[in-house]
C-alpha positions in Angstrom: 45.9 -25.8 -46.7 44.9 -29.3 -46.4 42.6 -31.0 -48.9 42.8 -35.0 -47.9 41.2 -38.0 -46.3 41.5 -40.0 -43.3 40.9 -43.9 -43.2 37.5 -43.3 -41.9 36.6 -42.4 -45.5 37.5 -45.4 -46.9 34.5 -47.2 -46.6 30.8 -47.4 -48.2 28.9 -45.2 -46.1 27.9 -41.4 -47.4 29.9 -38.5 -45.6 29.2 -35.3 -45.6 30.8 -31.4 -44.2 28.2 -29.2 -44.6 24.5 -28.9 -43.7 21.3 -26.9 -44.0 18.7 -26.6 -40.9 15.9 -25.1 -40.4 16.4 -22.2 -38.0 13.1 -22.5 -36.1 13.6 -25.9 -34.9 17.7 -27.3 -36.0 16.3 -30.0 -37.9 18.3 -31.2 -40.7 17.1 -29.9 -44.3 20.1 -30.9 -46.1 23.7 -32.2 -46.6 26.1 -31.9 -48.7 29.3 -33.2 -49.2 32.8 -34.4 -49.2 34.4 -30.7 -50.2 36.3 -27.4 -48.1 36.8 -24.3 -47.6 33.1 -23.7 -47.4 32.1 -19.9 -47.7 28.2 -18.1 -47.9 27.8 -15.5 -49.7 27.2 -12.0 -48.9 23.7 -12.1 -49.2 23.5 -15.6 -48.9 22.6 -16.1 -52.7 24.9 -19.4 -52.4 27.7 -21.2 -50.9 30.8 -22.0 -52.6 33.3 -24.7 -51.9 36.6 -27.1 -52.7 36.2 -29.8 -54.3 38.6 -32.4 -55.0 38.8 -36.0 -57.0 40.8 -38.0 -54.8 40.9 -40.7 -57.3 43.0 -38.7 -59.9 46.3 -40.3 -60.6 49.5 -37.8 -60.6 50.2 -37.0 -64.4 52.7 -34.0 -63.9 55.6 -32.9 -62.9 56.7 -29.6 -62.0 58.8 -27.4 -59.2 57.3 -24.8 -56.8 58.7 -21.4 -55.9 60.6 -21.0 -52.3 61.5 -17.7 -51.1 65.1 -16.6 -51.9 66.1 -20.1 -52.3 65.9 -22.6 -55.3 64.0 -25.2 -55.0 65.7 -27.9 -57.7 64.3 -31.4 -59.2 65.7 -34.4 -58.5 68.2 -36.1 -60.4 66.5 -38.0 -63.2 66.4 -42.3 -63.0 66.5 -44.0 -66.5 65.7 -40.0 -68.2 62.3 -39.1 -66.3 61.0 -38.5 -63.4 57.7 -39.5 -62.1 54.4 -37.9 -62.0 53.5 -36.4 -58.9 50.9 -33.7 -59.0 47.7 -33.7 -60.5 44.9 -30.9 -61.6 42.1 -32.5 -59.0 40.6 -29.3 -57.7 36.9 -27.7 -59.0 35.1 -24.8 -57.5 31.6 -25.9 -56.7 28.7 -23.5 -56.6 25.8 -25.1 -53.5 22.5 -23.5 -53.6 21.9 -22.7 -49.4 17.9 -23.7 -49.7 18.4 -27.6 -50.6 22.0 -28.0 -50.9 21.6 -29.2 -54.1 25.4 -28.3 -56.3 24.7 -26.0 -59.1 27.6 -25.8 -60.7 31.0 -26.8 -61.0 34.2 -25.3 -63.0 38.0 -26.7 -62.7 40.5 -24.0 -60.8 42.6 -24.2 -63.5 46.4 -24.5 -62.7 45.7 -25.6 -59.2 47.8 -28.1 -58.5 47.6 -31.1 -55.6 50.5 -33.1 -54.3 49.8 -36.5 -54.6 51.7 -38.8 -52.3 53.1 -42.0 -54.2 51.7 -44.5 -51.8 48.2 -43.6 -51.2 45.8 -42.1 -53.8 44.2 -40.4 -50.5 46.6 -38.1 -49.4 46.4 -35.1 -51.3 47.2 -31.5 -50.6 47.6 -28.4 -52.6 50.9 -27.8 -54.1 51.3 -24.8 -55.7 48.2 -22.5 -53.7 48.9 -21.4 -49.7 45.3 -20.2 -48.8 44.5 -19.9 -45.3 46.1 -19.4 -42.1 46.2 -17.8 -38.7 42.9 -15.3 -38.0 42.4 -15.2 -41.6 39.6 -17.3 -42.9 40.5 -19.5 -45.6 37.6 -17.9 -48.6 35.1 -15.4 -48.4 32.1 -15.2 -50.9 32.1 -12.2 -52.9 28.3 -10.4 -53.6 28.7 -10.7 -57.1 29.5 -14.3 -57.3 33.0 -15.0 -57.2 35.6 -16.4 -54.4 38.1 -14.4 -53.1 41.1 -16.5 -51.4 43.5 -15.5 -47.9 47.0 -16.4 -49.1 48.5 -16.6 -52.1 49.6 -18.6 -55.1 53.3 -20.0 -55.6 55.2 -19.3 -59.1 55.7 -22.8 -60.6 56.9 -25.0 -63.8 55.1 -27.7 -64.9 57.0 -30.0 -67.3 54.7 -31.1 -70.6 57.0 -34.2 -70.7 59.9 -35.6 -68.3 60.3 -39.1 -70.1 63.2 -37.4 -72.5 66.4 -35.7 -73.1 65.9 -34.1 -76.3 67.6 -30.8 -76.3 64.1 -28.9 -77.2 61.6 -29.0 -73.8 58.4 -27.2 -73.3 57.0 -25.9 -70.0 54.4 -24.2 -68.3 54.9 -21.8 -66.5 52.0 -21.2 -63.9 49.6 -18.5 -62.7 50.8 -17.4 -59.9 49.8 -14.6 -57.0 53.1 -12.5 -56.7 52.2 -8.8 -56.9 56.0 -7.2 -56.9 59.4 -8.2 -57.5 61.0 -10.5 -59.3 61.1 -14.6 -60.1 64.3 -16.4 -60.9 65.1 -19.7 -62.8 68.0 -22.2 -62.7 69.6 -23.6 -65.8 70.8 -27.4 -65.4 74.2 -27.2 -67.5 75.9 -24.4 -65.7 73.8 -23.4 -63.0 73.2 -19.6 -64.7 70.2 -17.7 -63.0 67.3 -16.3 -65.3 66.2 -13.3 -64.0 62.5 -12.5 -64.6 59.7 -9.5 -63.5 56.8 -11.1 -61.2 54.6 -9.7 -64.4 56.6 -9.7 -67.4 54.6 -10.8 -71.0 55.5 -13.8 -72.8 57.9 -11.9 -75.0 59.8 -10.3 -72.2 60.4 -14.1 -70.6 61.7 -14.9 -73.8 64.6 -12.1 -74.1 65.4 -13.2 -70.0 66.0 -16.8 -71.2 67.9 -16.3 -74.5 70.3 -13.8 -72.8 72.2 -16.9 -71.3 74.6 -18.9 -72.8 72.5 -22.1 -71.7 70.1 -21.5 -73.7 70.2 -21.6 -77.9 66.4 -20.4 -78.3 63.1 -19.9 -76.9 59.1 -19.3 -77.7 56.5 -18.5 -75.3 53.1 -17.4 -75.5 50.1 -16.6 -73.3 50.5 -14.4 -70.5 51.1 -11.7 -69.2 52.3 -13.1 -65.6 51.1 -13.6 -63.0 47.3 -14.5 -63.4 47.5 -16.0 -67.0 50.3 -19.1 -67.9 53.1 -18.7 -70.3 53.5 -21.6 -72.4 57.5 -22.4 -72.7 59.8 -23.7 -75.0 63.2 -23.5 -75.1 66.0 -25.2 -77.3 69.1 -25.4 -74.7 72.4 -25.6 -76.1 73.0 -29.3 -74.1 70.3 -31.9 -75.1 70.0 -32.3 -71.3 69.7 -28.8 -70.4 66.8 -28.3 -68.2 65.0 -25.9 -65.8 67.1 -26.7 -62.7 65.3 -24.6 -59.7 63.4 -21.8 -59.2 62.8 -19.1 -56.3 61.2 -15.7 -55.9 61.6 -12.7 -54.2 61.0 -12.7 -50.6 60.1 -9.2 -49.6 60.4 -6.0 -51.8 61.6 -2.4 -50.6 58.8 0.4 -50.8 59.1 3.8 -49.6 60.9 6.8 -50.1 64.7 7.1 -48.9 65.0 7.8 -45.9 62.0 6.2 -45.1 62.0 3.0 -46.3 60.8 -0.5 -45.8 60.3 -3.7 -47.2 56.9 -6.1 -47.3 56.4 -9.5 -48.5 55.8 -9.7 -52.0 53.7 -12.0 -52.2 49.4 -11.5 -52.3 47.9 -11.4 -48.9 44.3 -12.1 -50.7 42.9 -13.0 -54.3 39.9 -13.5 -56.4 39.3 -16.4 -58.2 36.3 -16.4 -61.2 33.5 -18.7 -60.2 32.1 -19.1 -63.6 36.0 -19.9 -65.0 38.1 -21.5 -62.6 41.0 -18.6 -63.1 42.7 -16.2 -61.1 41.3 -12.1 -61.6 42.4 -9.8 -59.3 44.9 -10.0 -56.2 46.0 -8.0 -53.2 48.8 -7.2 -52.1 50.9 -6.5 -49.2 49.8 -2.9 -49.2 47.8 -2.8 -45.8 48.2 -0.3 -43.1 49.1 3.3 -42.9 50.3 3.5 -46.4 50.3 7.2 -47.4 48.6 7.1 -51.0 45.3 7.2 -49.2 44.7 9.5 -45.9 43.5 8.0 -42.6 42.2 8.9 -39.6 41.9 7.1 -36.0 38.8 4.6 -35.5 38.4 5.9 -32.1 37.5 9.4 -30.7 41.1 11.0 -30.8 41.8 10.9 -27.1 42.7 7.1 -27.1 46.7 6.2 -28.3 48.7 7.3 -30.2 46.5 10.3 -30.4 48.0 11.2 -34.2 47.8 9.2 -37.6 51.6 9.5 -39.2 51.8 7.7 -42.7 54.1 5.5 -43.6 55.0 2.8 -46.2 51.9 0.1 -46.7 54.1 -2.6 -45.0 52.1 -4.7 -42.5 51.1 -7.1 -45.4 47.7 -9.8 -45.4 45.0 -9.7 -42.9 43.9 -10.6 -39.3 40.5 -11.3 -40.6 38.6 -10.8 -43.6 34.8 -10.5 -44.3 32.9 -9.7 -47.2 30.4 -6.9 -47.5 28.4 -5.5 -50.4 29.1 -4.6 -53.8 32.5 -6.9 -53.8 33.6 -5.1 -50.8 35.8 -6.6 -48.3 36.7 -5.3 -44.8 40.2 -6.7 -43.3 41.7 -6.0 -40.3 45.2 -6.1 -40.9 48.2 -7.5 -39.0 49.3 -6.2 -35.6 45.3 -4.7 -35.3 47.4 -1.5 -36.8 44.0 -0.6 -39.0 40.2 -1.5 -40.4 40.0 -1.1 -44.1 37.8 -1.6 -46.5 38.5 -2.9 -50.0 37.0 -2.9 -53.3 37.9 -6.6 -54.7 36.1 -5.8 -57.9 38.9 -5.0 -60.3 41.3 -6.9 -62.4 44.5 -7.6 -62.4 47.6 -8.2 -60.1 47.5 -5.9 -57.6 43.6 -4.6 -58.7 42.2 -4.4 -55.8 41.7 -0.7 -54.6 41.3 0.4 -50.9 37.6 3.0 -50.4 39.0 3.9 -46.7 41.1 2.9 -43.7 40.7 3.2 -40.2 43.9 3.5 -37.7 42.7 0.9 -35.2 43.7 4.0 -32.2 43.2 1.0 -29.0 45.5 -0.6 -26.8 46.3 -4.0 -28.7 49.0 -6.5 -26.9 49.0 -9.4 -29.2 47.0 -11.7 -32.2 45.6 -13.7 -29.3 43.7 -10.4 -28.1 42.5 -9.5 -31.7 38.8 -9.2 -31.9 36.5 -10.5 -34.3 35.1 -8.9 -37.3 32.0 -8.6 -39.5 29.6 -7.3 -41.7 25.7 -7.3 -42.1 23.5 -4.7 -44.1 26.7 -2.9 -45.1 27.8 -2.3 -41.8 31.4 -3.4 -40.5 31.7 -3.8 -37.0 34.6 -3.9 -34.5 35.8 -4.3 -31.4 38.5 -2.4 -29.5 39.6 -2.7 -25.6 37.0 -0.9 -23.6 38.5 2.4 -22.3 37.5 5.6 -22.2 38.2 8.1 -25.6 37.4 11.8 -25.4 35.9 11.1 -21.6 33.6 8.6 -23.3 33.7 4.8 -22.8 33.7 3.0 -25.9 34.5 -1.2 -26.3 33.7 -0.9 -30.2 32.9 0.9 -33.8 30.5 0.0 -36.3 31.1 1.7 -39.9 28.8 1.8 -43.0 30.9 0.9 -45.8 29.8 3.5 -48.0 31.1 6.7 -46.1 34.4 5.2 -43.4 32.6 7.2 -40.7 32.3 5.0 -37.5 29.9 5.2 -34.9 31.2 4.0 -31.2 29.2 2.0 -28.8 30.1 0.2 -25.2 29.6 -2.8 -23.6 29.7 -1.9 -19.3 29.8 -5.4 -18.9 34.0 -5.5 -20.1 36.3 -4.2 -17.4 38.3 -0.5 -18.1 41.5 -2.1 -16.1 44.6 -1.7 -18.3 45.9 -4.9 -17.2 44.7 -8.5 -18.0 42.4 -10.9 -20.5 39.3 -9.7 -19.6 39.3 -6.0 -20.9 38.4 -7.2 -24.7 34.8 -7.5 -26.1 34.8 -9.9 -28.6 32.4 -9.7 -31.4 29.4 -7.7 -32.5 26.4 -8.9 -34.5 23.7 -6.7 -35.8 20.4 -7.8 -36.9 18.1 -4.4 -38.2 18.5 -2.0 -35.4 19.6 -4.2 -32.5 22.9 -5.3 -31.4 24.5 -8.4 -29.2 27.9 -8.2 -28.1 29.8 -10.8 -26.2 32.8 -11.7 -24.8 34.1 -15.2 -23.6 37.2 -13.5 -21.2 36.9 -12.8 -17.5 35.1 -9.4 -16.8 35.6 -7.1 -13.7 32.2 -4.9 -12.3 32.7 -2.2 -10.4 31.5 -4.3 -7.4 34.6 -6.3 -7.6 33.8 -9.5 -8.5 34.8 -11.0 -12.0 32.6 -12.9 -14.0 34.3 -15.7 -16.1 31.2 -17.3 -18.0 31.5 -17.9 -22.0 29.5 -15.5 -22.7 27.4 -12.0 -21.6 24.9 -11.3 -24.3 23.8 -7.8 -24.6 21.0 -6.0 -26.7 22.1 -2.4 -26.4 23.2 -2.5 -22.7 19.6 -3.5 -21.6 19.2 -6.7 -21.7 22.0 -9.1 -20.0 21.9 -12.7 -20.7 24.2 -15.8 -19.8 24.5 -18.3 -22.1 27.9 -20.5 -22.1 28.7 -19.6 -26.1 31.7 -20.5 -27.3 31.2 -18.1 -30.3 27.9 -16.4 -31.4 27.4 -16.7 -35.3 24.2 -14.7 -35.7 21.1 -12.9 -34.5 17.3 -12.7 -35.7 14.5 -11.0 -34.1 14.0 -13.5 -31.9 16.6 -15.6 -31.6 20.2 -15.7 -30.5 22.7 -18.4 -32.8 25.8 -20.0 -32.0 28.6 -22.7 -31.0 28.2 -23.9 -27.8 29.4 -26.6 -25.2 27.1 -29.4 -24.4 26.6 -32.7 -24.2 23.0 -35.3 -24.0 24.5 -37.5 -21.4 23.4 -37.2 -18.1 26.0 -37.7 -15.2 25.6 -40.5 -12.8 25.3 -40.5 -9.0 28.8 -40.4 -8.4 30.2 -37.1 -7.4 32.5 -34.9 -9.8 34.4 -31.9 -9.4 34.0 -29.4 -11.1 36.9 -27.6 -12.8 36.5 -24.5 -11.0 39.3 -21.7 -10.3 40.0 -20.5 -6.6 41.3 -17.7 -5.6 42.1 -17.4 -1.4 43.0 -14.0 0.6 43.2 -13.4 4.0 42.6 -10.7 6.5 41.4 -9.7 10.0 38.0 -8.6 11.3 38.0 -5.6 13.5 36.9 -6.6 17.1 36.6 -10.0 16.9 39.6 -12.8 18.1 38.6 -14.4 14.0 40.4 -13.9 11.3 38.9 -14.3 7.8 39.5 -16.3 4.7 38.0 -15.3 1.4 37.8 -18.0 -1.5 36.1 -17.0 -4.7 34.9 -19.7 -7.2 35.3 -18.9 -10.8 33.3 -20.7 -13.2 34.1 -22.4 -16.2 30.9 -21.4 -17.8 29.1 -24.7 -17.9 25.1 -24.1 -17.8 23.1 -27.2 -15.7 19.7 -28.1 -16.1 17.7 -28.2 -13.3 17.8 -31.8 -12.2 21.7 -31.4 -11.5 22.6 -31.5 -8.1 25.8 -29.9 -6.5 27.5 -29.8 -3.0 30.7 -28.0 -1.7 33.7 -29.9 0.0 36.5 -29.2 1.8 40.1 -31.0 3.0 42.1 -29.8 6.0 45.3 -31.2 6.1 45.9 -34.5 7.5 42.2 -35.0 8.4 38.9 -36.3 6.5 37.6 -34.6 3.8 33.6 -32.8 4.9 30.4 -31.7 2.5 27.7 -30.0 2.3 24.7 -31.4 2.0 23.2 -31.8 -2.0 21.8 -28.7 -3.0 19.2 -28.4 -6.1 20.7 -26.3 -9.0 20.5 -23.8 -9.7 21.0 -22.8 -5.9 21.1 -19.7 -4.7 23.4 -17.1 -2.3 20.8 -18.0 0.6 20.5 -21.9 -0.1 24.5 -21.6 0.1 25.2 -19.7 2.9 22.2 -22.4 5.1 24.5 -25.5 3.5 28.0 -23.9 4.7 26.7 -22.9 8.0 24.9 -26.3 8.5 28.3 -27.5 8.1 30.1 -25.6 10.3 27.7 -24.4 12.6 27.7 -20.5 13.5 29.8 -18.7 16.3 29.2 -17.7 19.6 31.0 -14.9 19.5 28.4 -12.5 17.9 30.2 -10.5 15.7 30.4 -11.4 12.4 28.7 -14.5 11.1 31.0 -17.4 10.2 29.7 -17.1 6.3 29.3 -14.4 4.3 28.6 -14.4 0.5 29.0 -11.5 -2.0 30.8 -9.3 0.9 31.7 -7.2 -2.5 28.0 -6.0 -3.6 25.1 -8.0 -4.9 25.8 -9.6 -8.0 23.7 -7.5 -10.9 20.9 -8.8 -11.8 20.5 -10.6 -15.6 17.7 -11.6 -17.6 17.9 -15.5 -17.5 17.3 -16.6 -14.1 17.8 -20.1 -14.2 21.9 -20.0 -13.8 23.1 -20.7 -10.2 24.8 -18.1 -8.2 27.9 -20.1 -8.3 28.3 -18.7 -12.3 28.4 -15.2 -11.3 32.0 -16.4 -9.3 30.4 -16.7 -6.2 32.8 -14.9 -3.1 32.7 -16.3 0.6 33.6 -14.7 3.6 34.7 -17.4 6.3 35.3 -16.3 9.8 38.1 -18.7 11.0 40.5 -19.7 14.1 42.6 -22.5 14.1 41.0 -25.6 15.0 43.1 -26.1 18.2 42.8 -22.4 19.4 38.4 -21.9 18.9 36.6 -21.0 22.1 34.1 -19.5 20.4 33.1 -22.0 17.7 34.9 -19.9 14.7 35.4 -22.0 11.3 38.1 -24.4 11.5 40.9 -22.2 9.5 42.5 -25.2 8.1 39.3 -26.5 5.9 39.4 -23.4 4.1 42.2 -23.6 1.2 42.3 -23.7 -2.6 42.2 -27.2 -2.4 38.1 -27.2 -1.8 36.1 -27.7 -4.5 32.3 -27.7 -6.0 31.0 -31.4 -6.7 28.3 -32.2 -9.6 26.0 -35.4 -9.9 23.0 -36.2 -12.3 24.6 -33.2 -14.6 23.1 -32.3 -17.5 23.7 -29.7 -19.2 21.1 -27.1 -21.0 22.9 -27.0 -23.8 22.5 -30.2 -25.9 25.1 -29.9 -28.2 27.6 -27.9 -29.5 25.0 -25.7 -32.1 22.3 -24.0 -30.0 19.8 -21.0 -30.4 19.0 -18.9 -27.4 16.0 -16.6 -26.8 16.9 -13.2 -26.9 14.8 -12.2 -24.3 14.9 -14.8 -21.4 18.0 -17.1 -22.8 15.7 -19.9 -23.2 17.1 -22.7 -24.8 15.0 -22.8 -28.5 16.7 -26.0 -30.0 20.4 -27.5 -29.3 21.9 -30.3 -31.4 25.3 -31.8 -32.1 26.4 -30.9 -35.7 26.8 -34.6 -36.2 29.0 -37.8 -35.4 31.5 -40.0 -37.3 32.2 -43.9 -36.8 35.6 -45.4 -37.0 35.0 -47.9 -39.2 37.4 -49.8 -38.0 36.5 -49.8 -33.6 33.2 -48.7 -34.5 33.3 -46.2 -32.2 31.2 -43.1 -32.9 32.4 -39.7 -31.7 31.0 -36.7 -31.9 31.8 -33.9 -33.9 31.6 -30.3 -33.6 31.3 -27.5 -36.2 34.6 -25.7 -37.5 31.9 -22.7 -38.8 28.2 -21.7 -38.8 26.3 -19.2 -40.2 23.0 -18.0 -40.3 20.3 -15.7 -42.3 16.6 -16.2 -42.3 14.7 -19.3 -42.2 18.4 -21.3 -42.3 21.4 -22.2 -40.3 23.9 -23.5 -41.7 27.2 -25.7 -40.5 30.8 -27.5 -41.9 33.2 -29.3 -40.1 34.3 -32.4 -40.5 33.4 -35.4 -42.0 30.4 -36.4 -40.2 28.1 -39.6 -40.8 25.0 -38.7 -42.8 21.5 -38.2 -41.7 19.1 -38.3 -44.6 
């Protein structure tokens, strides 16, 4: 996890990552700023947030954990070594209404590496929070943080400027919830063997049982959420901590069915009011047999039987916080949904209410789906398919009782085979749900749609919005990160980036033959004033177009422009353009999208240009290679943060998060979002370092 600067901070003017708008209208209310790791709390009582003094100098020294290996100091120069981490880090407290910070506490033993040429460049040294599908901190109900990832085992030094044969250390909090940590002696390399949570008193009999050492005193602990202060009298005056290393992974189970899992915390909790570490997880997800499951889906859908085994599959695909310090995780390989109580203390304190076996056809991370929770509801997508002659694409489960309820979404595809057959997210607002999906989707009418986004209030309303990702949902009013931008496109044609798809064919009782191209989308919503054309490039000749057409166009308007082009047949038979041969597209509630979105299909009847008595479509204009051309575009998006009506898909307000100058160029860029969230009168957004409005 990163924590630094780039050089466009280095300069007078007020950044900020993180801002309050007003929900009715995106207008700025607030900004705060420079910090990370933003996360709102469940109930959205506060955010909470990273905070770092880049202008601490380095005034430790100390070694981090590896696994399995030892990781060793330096030789010393001249006796010492130089400082190079420093305790820079705070936990702030932001209240969501004004953005004002309410508090602020030191994370106590959290360590940043601090690069010896440039005060700026600081990351964390001893804490690995973060990573793939796992958000980096959630905010706890009651108040405190909890943390993906986990903490290293380390040794600060109190003082590296001597070689008296008496030294004093620290040794760190750390997040290791089994197995064991080791430490190198300098003189003759001996290995100290200690317990990832022995007490001061127990460290003390590991490092006077070898011959390096003459003595030792420690107090505070027990390991690993409270530090051991060290001291040890070695029996060289420059005996030393050498290295240290951990444990890797730890063997659970009972013979003959055992297995091993990482051994170090896949979440923890860290006190907001103290700056320490209180509870951790551990590696203990997935179909661990010391509490029962049961399959999320109706039991028809794979593997049809829930067989326990060691809890082995380790930290989490995603993580969300519910009420009364709940958390829901979906845990590695989508193998289950499970819900955790994160309110205990302690290494390994956190205690699992229920699990789910996620019972759906999963392929790989990329196909994971999202997760959440609102009013104490978790919800979840699964591939659409059908369970107990039911289709289902998802589950939504009070946390209180584990007892899903299943819902669908007709609009994702049943096919077995391909991107397009995941839903990906839910969001529930009261009684009424939208689900969405930004993959291709296949109707039974054949065509597949590809735009970002279908939204749907409990399969009766159907709206098209180009959403990247869809953050939240009022009464009203549909949130979320979109694509957009407030420039308008000139005069000059461009092509659009769509995909084509050609097959051929014959038509009964006529001397044609047809081609078929269909035009995927990209999922780019125009506003009216954009203008498009098609064109077309036989090989070896010139290139032809239609004539402009008005977005948002329509299959009529089309078909008149193609055959305008190519004139119709004489022949009689079949007309020399057909669109949506496959069915008429269904219909959706926002009617101001072209039929070009919905993937339009087009029938040409064709005959080679040198063999055509009867006037067919010249066969060799109709390849991939054609192409849809935009001018004037502008997009009905404005930004990349927009809110939708969730009636009509009416554009309510769209902005750009915000912009950054290079101080340097002075070139301004804009930026987008990395998260958004939204509950009542407020949205809120943090990303990166953008310039400040207020």
């Amino acid at each position: 996890m990163m924590l630094g600067r780039c050089c466009i901070c280095e300069r007078s003017v007020q950044l900020i990552d993180l801002k309050g708008f007003d929900a009715s209208n995106g207008t700025t209310l607030w900004e705060y700023g420079v910090a990370g790791t933003y996360c709102l709390h469940y109930g959205a009582g506060k955010f909470s947030a990273i905070k770092h003094d880049s202008t601490a100098a380095a005034n430790k020294y100390g070694i981090v954990a590896q696994p399995n290996v030892f990781f060793e100091i330096p030789p010393r120069i001249g006796g010492s070594l130089p400082a190079i981490i420093a305790e820079t880090l705070s936990l702030v407290a932001i209240d969501p209404t004004d953005g004002t910070e309410t508090a602020s506490v030191a994370l106590e033993d959290w360590y940043t590496e601090i690069d010896n040429n440039t005060a700026n460049s600081l990351r964390m040294w001893n804490a690995r929070i973060g990573g793939a599908g796992i958000g980096s901190a959630i905010g706890l109900s009651g108040g405190n943080v909890a943390f993906g990832g986990h903490i290293e085992p380390a040794v600060v030094w109190d003082d590296r400027t001597d070689n008296n044969a008496t030294k004093s250390y620290r040794l760190l909090p750390h997040t290791q919830s089994e197995g064991k940590v080791y430490f190198l002696t300098k003189t003759n390399r001996q290995t100290i063997t200690v317990d990832y949570n022995d007490t001061a008193a127990e460290i003390v009999t590991a490092f006077e049982a070898v011959g390096d050492v003459t003595s030792a005193t420690a107090t505070g602990g027990p390991w690993p959420l409270v530090a051991i202060e060290l001291t040890v009298t070695w029996a060289a005056a420059t005996g030393d901590i050498q290295g240290i290393k951990r444990d890797a992974r730890a063997t659970v189970g009972t013979p003959p069915s055992t297995a091993s899992r990482p051994v170090m915390s896949a979440a923890f909790v860290v006190n907001a009011s103290a700056g320490t570490l209180r509870s951790t997880l551990g590696h203990r997800l997935g179909r661990g047999d010391n509490v029962a499951i049961s399959n999320l889906m109706p039991a028809s859908g794979p593997p049809g039987s829930v067989t326990l085994t060691p809890a082995i599959l380790g930290g989490s695909q995603g993580m969300v916080a519910a009420d009364s310090d709940l958390v829901a995780v979906l845990s590695d390989q989508n193998e289950t949904i499970e819900c955790w109580d994160a309110s205990g203390t302690g290494a390994n304190g956190w205690s699992r209410s229920w699990a789910r076996l996620l019972n759906a056809p999963v392929v790989a991370f990329s196909k994971t789906t999202s997760l959440q929770c609102q009013n104490a509801v978790i919800s979840v997508s699964v591939a659409r398919q059908a369970y107990n002659g039911t289709t289902y694409a998802g589950a939504t489960i009070p946390t209180s009782s584990g007892t899903p309820s299943h819902w669908d979404n007709d609009r994702i595809t049943t096919s077995t085979t391909g991107t397009e057959r995941l839903a990906a997210h839910v969001a529930e607002d009261g009684d009424a749900s939208y689900r969405w999906c930004t993959v291709p989707r296949r109707l039974s009418t054949g065509q597949t749609f590809w735009f970002q986004g279908i939204e749907q209030s409990d399969n009766t309303i159907d709206l098209a919005l180009g959403v990247s990702r869809l953050f939240g949902v009022s009464a009203t009013t549909l949130y979320g990160l979109s694509t957009g931008s407030t420039a308008v496109g000139s005069a000059t044609p461009v092509a659009w980036p769509t995909t084509n798809v050609l097959t051929t064919g014959t038509l009964a009782g006529s001397l044609a033959t047809f081609r078929r191209l269909v035009y995927y989308w990209p999922g780019t919503w125009f506003k009216a004033d954009t203008e498009f054309r098609f064109t077309f490039f036989p090989g070896g000749g010139s290139s032809q177009s239609t004539a402009w057409m008005a977005w948002p166009g329509s299959a009529a308007g089309i078909t008149s422009a193609l055959t305008t082009l190519f004139g119709e047949n004489t022949e009689g038979v079949y007309n020399n353009i057909s669109i949506w041969i496959g069915g008429t597209p269904p219909a959706l509630d926002n009617a101001d999208f072209s039929e070009l979105m919905q993937n339009i299909d087009i029938r040409f009847a064709v005959r080679p240009q040198a063999d055509n008595p009867f006037g067919h479509v010249p066969q060799e204009f109709i390849t991939t290679q054609s192409r849809i051309e935009v001018r004037y575009a502008e997009t009905v998006n404005q930004g990349n943060m927009t809110a939708w009506s969730n009636t009509d898909a009416t554009v309510v307000w769209s902005r750009d998060y915000g912009d950054v100058t290079d101080p340097i160029t002075s070139q301004t860029r804009i930026v987008a979002p990395w998260q958004a969230w939204y509950s009542g009168d407020y949205v809120w957004a943090a990303g990166g370092p953008v310039n400040a409005e207020l």
